[in-house]
N, C-alpha and C positions, 0 to 999 in steps of 0.2 A: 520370419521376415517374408514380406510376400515379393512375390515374383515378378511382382508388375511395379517394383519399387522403382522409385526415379529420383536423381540424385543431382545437386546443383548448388554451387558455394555461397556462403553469406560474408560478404567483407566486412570488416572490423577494423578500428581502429583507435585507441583509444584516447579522450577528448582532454586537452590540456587543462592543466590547474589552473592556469589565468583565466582561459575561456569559460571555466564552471565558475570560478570566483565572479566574475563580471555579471555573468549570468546571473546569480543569485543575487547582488544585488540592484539588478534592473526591477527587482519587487519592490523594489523604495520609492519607485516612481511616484505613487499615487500618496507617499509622505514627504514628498520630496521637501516641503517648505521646513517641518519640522525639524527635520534631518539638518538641512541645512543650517537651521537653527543652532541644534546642537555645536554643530562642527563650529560654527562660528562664536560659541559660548566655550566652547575650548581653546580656542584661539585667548580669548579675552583670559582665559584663566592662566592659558599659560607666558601671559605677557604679563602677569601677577606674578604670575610665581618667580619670573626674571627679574622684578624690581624689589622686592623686598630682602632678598641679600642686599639690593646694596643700599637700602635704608639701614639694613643691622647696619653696617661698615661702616656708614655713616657718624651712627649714633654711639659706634663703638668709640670714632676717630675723634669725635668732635661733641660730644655728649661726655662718655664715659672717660675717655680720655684726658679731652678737654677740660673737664670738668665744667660743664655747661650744663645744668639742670632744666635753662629753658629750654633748650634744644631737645636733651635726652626726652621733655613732656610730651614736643612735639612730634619727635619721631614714634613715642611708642603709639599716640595717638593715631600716626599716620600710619603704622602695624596694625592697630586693633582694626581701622577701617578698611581697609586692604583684604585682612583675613575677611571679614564682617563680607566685604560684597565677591571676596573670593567662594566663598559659603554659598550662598544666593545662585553665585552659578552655577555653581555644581550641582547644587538641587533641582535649576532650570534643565541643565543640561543631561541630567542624568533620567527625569521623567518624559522630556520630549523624546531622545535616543531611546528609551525602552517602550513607548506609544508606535513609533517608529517599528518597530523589532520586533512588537508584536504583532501590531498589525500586517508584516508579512509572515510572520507563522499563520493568522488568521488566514488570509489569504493563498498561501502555500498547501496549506490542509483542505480546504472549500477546492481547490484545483487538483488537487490528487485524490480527491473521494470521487471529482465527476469524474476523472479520466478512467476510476479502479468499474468506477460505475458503468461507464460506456467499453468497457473492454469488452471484446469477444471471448464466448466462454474458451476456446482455446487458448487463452492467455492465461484464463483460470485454471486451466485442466492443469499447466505445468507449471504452476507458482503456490508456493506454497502460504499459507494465512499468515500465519507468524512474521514471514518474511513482509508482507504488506503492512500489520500492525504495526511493526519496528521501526518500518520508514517511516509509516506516517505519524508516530510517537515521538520515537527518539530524535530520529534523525531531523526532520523539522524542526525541533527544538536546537540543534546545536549550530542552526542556519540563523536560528533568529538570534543566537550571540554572536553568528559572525556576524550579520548584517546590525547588531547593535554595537555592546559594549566593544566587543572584540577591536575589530578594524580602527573603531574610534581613538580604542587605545596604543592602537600599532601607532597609528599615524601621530596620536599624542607623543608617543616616545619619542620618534622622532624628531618632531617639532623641537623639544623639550632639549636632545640632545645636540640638534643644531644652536637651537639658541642658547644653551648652559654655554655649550664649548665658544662660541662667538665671544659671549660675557667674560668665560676664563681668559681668554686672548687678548683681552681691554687692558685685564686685570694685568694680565704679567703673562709674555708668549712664552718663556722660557719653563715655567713653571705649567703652563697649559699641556706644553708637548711631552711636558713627563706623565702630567693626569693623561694626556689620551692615547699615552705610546701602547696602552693595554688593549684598545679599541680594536685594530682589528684580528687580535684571538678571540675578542666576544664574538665579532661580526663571523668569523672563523666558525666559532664552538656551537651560533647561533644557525650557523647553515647544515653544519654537521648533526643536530640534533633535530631540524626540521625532517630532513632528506629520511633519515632512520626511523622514526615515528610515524611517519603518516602510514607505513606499510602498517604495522603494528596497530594504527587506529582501526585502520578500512577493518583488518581482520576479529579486532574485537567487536567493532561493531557489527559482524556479520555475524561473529556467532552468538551476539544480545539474539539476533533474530532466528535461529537457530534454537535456542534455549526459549524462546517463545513461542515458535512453533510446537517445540515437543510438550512445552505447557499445555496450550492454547488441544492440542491434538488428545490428551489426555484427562485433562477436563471434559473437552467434547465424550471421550470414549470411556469415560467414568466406570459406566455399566459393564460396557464389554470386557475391562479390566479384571474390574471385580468378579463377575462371572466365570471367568478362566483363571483364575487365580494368580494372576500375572503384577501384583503390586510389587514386590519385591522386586522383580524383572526390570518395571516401568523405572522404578526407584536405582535402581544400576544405571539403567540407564541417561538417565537423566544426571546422574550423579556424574557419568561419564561426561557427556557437552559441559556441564557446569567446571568439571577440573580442567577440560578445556580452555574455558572462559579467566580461570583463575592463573592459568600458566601465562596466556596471552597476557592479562593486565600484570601479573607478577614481572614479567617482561618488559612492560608501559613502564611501569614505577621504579623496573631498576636504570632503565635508560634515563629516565627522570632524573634520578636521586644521583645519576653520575653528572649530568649534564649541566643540573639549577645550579646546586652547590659548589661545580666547578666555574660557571659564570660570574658567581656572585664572588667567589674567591678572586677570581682576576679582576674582577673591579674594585676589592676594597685593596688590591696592592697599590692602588692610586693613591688612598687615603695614607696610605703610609709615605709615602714618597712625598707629598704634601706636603706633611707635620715636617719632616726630614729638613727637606731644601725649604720650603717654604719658613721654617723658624728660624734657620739659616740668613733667610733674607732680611728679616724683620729684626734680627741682633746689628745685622750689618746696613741697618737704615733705608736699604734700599725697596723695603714694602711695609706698609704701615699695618698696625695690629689688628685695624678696622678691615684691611683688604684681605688679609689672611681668613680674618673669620668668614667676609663675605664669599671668599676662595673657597673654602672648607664647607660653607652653606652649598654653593653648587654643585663640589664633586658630592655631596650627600644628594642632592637631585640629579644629577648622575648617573648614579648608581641608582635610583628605582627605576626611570624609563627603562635602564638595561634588564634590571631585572624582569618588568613589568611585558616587554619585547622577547623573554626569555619564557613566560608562563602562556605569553598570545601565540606564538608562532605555533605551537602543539595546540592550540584550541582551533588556530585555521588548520589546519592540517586536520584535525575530525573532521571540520566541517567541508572542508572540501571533500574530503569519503563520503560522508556524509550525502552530500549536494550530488556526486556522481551517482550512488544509488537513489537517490531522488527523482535524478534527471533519467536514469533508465527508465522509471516508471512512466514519467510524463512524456517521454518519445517513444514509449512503445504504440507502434501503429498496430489497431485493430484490423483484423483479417477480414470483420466484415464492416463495410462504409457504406453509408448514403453516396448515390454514384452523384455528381455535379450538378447535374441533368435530372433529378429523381423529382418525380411529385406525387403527389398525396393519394394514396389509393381510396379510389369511392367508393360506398356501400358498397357490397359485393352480396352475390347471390350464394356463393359458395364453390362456384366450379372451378377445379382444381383439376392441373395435368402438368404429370412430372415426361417431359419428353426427352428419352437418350441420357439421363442425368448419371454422372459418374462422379463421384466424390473418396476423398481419400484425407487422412487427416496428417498434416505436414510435422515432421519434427524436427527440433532442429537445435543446434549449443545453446542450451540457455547458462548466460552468464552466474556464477555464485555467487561473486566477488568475496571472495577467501581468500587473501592472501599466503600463501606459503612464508614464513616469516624466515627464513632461513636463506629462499633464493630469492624472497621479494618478487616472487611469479602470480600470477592471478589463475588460479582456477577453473579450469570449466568443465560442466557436466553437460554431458548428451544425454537425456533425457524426454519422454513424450510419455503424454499421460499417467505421471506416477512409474513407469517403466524403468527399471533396472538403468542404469547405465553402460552402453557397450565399451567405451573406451574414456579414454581422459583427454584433454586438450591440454597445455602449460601455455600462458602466451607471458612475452616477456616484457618486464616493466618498462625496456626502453621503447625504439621504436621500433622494433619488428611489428609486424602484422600477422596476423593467423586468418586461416579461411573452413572457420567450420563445414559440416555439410550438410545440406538439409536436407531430410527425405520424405517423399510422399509415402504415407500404407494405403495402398487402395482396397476402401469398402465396401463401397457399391459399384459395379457395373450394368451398365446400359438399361436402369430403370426407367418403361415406361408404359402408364398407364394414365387412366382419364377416372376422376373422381367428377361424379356429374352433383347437381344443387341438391344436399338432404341424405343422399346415399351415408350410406354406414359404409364404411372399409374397412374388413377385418385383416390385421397382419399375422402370421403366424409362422415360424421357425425356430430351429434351436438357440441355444445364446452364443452370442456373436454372429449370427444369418444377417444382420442389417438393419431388424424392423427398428429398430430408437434411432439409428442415423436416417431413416428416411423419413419420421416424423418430427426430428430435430431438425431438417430441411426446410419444412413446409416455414415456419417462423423465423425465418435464418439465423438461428442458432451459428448454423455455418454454412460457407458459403460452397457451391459446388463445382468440381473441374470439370467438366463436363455439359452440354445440355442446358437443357432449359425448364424450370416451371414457373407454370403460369395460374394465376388466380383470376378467372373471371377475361383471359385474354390479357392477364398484365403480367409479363416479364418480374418477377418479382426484386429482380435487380434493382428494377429502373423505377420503382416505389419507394417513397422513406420507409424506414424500417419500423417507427414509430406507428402512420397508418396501417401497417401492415398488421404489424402484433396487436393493437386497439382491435382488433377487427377475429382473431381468434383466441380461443379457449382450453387451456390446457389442465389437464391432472394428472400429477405423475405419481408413480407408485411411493417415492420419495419426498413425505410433502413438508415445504417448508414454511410455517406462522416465525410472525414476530412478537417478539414479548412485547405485547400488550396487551388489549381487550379483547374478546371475541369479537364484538362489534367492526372496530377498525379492519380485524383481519378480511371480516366478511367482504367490508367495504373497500378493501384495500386496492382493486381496480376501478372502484368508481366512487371518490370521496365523496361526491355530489347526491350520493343515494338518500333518497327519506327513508326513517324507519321505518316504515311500511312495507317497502321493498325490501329490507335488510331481513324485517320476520318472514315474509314470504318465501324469501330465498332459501333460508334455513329450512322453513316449514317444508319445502321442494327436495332440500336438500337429506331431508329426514333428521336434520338436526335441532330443531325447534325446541322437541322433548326434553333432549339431554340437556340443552343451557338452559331453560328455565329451571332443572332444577341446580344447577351450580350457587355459587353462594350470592352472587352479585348478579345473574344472570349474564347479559350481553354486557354487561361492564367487567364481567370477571375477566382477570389477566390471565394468559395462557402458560407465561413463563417462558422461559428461552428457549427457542425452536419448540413451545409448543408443548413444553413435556408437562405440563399437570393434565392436560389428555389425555387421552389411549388412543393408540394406532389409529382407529376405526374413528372414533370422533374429530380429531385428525385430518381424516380424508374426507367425512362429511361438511367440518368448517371448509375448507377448500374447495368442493361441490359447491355448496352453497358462493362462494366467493366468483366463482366459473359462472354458476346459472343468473347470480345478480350483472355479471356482464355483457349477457345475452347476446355469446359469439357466433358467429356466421358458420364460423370454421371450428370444427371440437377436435380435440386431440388426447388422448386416455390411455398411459401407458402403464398397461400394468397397476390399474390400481386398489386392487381389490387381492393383492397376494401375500400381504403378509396380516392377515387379521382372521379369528374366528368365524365361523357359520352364521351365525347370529346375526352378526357385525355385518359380515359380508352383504347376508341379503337385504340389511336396511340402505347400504350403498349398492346394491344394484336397483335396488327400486330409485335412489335419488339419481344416479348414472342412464336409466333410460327415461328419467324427466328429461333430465338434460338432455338427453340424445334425440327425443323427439318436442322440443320446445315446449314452451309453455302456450297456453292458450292466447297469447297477444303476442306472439313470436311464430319465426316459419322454424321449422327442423333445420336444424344446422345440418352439413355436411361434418360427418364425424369419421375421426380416423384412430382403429382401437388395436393398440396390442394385444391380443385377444387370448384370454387363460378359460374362459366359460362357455357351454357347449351352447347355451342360449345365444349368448353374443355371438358366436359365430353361425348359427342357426339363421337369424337374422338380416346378417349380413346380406347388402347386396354385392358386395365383390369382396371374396375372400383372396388374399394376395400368398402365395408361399415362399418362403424365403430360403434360401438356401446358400452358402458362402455368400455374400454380397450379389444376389443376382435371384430376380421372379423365376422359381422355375414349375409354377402352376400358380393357375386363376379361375376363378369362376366363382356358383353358389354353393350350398355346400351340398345340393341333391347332388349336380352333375360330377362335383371331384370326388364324391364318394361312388361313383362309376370310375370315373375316368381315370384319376390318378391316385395310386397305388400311396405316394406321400402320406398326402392328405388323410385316405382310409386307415393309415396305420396309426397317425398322430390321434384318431378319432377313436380309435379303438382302445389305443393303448394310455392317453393324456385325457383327453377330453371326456369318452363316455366314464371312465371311472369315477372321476373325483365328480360328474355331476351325480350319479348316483351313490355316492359315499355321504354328498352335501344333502341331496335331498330325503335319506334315511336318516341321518342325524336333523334334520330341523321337524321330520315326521315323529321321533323320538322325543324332542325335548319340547315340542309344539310351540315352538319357534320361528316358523311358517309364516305367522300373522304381521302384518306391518302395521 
């Protein structure tokens, strides 16, 4: 932990389940007519479903009873049309609501791809993939049953229940207040199985995400697996979150299986008490045979809204977990912003000056949301950049508040120097000395506590962040293609390229050779992150993608370290195209993490890096005088491996480009 750490609270508080319910469905806005539609084609169904009991009772009393054959005609007719345009609605109703419900998933998803999009990599450093795929998977999906079938149906029940019991009350009050004397243990059994479940949910659904992470992470790290011989290990693993996963729903299912079955049990003691008193009445003249059946019709509609209110309240109850891990995403504020005030940076020349700049990268609770299913407490991990955890946070599901802490690590101090238009800047130090956090500056990757740099005399603040990045070029030793084409990838900073430019750029890039001979050439697909490549072709697709955008500003970290001799020297010939422009281009200002005794030969200002802080500059004649650092890295780093690389390509006559 560094010593220059600074420390300073984040309050929390956690946002109510109405507030998120409401929330979620303000995305119905933009279906608002349909929606309404629906709601209003329920309305219609369930004022059907109220009148044909008492057409049965009718037909019972005065049809079947009666013995009236034209009547009995008439009523079954006025059944079959009844059902017939009950039918109709429900089909209306049930594709407008799901138009409706989809189209906020559609939209839900299009919003959480730009926000994951426009995050700062800081938000990326400590979130993990898995956890993002799940939200925007799973969890999306069980918004778009609340904001459809779900709620519709609550509110159906409802309806359903008001109006059965009003009808039973017509019927016979005495008889009503025995069918509802059981109503409020449901309403009871109904609250009590909401409250217990939703902990239960949030946590299942945290560790779906969990279990896709370690998917998602092992898939990715296939090779490395297999290489260390760690399948079985992965496989423990994995098997462990998964028993996880199964104890959690084992748990869902048995609060389920106590809770449905007992709802449904106290509502059919209705049904008996019914038959009971109600036969009772109908001996003793005082209810007719026709009103009992139509009686017994309702407490049967009854008993589904309860039921049907007993399967939705666990369905909102996901999605409100759901919708909170949702809504963490969408209110996470990026670290770095277009300031209010920011406008478009123009052309630039290149000139670059980091003045007093001090930067440190902030950590702070990131939420899990795990619930402890035991104390019904939420989770929290302290955590920065993949880092261990130092402690645990518990915060409790009532209203207390907690006040994590958040800490600065400071990495750079008081960098300042002047990159003037075309200059080369070589960085050099150990790992961890700073050089990638002061080249992740220049594009604001992130933002700096300290200081100021300036591009060309522009505040880089006070720039959109957009003109800024359009306007520099980057290669990192970690390069990352999209499965697709090689073509697109090449293009992939500038769609608008003609082929022309796309061959060029390759040809520049020393990559022209290798894709014509692939199967499809520039159409051939590269595969996920790239892997029908090799390393080295890799970073030449990527060159090539750099030099087709003909940045002012170059940025090169490390790109040239993890591939053969061979390989290398075809990307250092395409890496000092780049570095010195192409013939309709001026030389960019380039800024190189520097592993090659050329590249730093080169250099016109060699920078030294040392804990977060320059502690020697110049070229490399004068710090090979002056300072003792520099001669040592040069002696012991640099001059080796270039005389190691230039006997092995004198050996294998591999020289030639």
């Amino acid at each position: 932990m560094s010593n220059s750490e600074s420390t300073d609270p984040i309050p929390f508080s956690p946002p109510g389940g109405r507030a998120i319910l409401w929330r979620c469905f303000k995305y119905l806005r933009p279906y608002l007519g349909i929606t309404l539609g629906s709601y209003l084609l329920m309305l219609g169904i369930d004022i059907l479903v109220l009148i044909i009991p008492q057409v049965i009772g009718a037909s019972v009393d005065q049809g079947i009873h009666g013995q009236n054959t034209a009547f009995l005609g008439v009523a079954v007719l006025q059944l079959l049309g009844l059902t017939l345009v009950r039918g109709i609605f429900i089909f209306l109703q049930g594709r407008w609501i799901e138009m409706a419900s989809q189209g906020v998933a559609y939209d839900m998803r299009n919003e959480i791809f730009r926000k994951i999009t426009h995050l700062s990599f800081s938000y990326h450093d400590r979130t993990e993939t898995g956890q993002l795929l799940s939200r925007t998977v799973q969890d999306v999906e069980r918004i778009r049953f609340l904001t459809g079938r779900s709620v519709l149906r609550l509110i159906d029940g409802f309806i359903l229940l008001i109006g059965t019991g009003t009808a039973m009350f017509w019927i016979n009050p005495r008889l009503a207040l025995l069918a509802l004397v059981t109503m409020p243990f449901l309403i009871h059994r109904g609250y009590h199985f909401s409250r217990h479940f939703r902990p239960i949910s949030m946590a299942i659904q945290q560790q779906m995400a969990v279990l896709t992470t370690r998917l998602e992470q092992n898939l990715r790290g296939s090779r490395a697996v297999k290489s260390f011989a760690q399948e079985n290990m992965e496989i423990e693993r994995f098997n462990k979150e998964n028993q996880t996963w199964y104890d959690l729903s084992s748990t869902s299912v048995r609060i389920q299986a106590v809770n449905v079955p007992l709802m449904s049990l106290i509502s059919n003691i209705s049904t008996v008490i019914i038959i009971w008193y109600g036969g009772q009445l109908v001996i003793n003249n005082q209810l007719t045979l026709g009103e009992l059946v139509a009686f017994t019709t309702y407490v049967a509609q009854l008993i589904a809204p309860v039921r049907q209110i007993g399967v939705i309240i666990p369905a909102i109850s996901q999605a409100s977990a759901s919708a909170e891990r949702l809504f963490d995403i969408l209110d996470a504020q990026s670290e770095v912003q277009n300031a209010p005030d920011a406008i478009p940076l123009p052309p630039v020349q290149g000139h670059v000056r980091f003045e007093h700049v001090s930067f440190g990268y902030v950590t702070e609770a990131i939420r899990d949301d795990l619930y402890n299913t035991e104390k019904s407490r939420l989770r929290v991990k302290e955590r920065a950049n993949g880092a261990t955890p130092d402690r645990m946070i518990y915060i409790g599901s009532g209203d207390d508040h907690f006040q994590p802490s958040r800490r600065r690590l400071n990495i750079l101090k008081d960098i300042d120097f002047e990159a003037k238009p075309g200059m080369v800047v070589a960085l050099l130090g150990t790992t961890g000395s700073g050089k990638s956090s002061i080249i992740n500056l220049i594009p604001r990757f992130y933002d700096i506590s300290e200081g100021r740099i300036l591009i060309d005399g522009h505040e880089i603040r006070d720039v959109t962040i957009e003109s800024l990045r359009a306007q520099i070029g980057i290669v990192l030793q970690e390069t990352n293609l999209f499965a697709t084409t090689i073509r697109e990838n090449i293009a992939f900073g500038r769609s608008n390229a003609t082929e022309e430019e796309i061959i060029e750029a390759a040809k520049a890039a020393q990559a022209h050779a290798f894709i014509e001979t692939m199967p499809l050439g520039y159409d051939t697909l590269v595969g996920e992150r790239g892997v029908t490549l090799s390393g080295g072709q890799k970073q030449r697709v990527a060159i090539a993608r750099t030099i087709l955008k003909n940045p002012r500003i170059l940025i090169l970290d490390d790109a040239t370290s993890a591939v053969d001799t061979e390989t290398e020297h075809l990307i250092q010939l395409a890496l000092e195209r780049l570095m010195h422009g192409g013939p309709n281009s001026t030389r960019p200002t380039s800024f190189v993490v520097a592993q090659r005794l050329s590249t730093v030969r080169n250099a016109d200002l060699i920078l030294i890096m040392e804990k977060g802080r320059i502690v020697a500059r110049g070229m490399h004649d004068e710090l090979m005088k002056s300072n003792p650092t520099y001669a040592e890295i040069y002696r012991y780093q640099l001059r080796p491996e270039e005389d190691s690389d230039r006997a092995t390509l004198h050996l294998t006559g591999s020289g030639r480009s």
